[in-house]
N, C-alpha and C positions, 0 to 999 in steps of 0.2 A: 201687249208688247209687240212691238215690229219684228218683221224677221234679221231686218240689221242688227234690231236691238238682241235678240234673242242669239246669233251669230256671234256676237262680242262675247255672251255668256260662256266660261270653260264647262265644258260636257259636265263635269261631276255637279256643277250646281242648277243646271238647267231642269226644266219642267219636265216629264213625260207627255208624250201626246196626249190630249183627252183631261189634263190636270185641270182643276178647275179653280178661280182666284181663291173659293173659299178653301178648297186642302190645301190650297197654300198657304193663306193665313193662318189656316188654324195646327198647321204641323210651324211655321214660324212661334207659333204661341207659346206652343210644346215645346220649343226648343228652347225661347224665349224662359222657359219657367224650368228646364236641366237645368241653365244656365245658373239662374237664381240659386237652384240645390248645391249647386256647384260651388257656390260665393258661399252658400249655409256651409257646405264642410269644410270649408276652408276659417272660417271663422270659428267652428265646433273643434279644431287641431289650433285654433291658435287661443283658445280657453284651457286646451288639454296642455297645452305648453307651460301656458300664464302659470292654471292651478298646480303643474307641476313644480313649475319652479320657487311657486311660493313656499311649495313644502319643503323644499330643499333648503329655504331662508331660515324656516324656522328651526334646523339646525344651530344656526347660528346665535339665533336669539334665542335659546333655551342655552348655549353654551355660553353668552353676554349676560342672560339674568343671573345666571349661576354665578357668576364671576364679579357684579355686582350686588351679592347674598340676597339675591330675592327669590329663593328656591321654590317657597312657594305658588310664586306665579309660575315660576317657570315649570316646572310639574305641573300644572294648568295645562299651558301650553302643548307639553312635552304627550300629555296622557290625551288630550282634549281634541287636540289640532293634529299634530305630527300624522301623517297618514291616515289621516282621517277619509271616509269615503265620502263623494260629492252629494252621491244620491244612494237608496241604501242599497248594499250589496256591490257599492261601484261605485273604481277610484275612474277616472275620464278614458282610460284604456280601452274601457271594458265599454265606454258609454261610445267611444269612436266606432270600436269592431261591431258592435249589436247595430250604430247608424248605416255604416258602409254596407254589413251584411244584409241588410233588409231594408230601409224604406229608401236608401241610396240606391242599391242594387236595383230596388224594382221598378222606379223613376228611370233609371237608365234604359233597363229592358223595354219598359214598355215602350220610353220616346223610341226606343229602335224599332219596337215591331211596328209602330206608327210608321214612322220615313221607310221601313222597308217594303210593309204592303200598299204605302198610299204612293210612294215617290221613288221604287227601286231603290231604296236606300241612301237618293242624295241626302246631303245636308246644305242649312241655309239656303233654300230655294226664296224663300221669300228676301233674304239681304240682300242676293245676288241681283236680283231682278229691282230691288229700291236703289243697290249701287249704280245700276244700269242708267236709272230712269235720272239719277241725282247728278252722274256723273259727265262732265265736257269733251265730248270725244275728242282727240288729238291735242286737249293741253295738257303741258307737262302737270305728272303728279295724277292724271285722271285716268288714267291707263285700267285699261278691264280685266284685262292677266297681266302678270311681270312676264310673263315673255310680251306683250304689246310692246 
């Protein structure tokens, strides 16, 4: 990277002196794979949503079989499903808090102790420096900071 190019860059995402291309690939990686963890618990709260609300459904459909005499099924339903746990010991609550609290938590920690002993604690050094390299200096929309 030039020193123009490296100039353009805002201090928080810029290299440290001495950084070398491979910490910066390989803390992009790391970042690169929070990121993914990140999309995982967002998809693991919108299962715990779904499973939630399906249980809430079958309120209903145990109160529609009843109401159509088919009580039998419906006690099925009612004893079999209704609050039933996803996995054992655990309805998706319990399965969010045990994710967050530990293999979430420790993914986040460690990506920090990476960017902090390898990078002073930037982040995205390696987008910052592909934005650089991708982006048309002076045309509109290419701008390196919003203050540019």
């Amino acid at each position: 990277m030039t020193g123009s190019e490296s100039d353009a860059l805002a201090d928080i995402h810029s290299r440290l002196p001495g950084t070398d291309d491979m910490t910066v690939e390989a803390l992009g990686e790391l970042s690169k794979a929070l990121e993914t963890i990140h999309r995982v618990r967002g998809h693991l709260y919108s299962a715990h949503q779904l499973v939630g609300g399906a249980d809430l459904t079958l309120d209903r459909v145990v109160a529609l079989l009843r109401r159509a005499g088919h009580d039998r099924v419906a006690d099925r339903v009612e004893h079999e499903l209704l609050g039933r746990n996803v996995l054992p010991g655990r309805w998706t609550f319990q399965i969010m808090e045990e994710f967050d609290d530990g293999y979430y938590a420790a993914f986040q920690e460690v990506e920090r102790y990476a960017r902090e002993t390898l990078a002073g604690g930037r982040r995205h050094i390696y987008e910052a420096e592909m934005k650089e390299r991708r982006r048309t200096p002076g045309m509109p929309g290419h701008e390196a900071t919003p203050q540019e």
